[in-house]
C-alpha positions in Angstrom: 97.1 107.2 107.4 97.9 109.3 110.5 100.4 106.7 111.7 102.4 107.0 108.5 102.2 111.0 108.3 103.4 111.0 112.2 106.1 108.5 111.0 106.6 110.6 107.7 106.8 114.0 109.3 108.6 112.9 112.5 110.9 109.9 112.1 114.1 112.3 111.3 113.6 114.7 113.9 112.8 112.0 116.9 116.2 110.0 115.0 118.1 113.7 115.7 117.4 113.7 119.0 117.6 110.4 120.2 120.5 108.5 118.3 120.3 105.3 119.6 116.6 105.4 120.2 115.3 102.1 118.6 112.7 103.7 116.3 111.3 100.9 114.1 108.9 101.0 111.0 107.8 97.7 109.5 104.8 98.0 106.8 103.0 94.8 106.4 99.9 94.4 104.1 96.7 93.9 106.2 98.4 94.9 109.4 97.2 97.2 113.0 99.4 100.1 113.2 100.5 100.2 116.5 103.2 102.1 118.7 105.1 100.2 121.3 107.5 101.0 124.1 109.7 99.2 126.5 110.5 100.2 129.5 112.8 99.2 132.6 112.7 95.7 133.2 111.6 95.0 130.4 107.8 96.2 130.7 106.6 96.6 127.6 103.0 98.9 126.6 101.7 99.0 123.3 99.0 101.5 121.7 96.7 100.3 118.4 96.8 103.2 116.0 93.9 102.1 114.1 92.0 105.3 112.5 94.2 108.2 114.4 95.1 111.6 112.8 98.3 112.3 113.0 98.4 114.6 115.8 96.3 111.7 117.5 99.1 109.7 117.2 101.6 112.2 118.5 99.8 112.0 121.4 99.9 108.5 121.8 103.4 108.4 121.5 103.7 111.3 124.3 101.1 109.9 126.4 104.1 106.5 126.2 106.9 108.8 127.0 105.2 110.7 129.5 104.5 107.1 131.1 108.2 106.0 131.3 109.1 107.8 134.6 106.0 106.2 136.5 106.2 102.9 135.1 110.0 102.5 135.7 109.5 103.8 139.4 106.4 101.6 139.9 109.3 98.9 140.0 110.7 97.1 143.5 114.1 98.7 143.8 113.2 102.1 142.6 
């Protein structure tokens, strides 16, 4: 439930402020919730969602933003 209020109370506001963002929902019977991000060269980090609040997920999805800067530096040539 807290991955779906996140997406519920959030998903226009992140879509606002970052257009081209790919910001996809996909429900599937039976399924993890999870949130995923990609970074520079293709690096990609996923967190299970599995029994969050909502503001538990928020974090989560900082705690992947937050990341981006360190990750995409942690690569040779940056």
């Amino acid at each position: 439930m807290g991955a779906r209020r996140f997406v519920a109370t959030n998903y226009l506001d992140i879509k606002k402020m970052n257009p081209t963002l790919p910001f996809v929902v996909r429900e599937c019977h039976g399924a993890q919730p999870n949130v995923m991000a990609r970074y520079d060269f293709g690096i990609e980090k996923r967190v299970w969602l599995n029994g969050l609040t909502e503001a538990e997920v928020d974090g989560a999805v900082e705690e992947l933003v937050t990341q981006a800067g360190d990750v995409n530096a942690a690569m040779p040539g940056n």
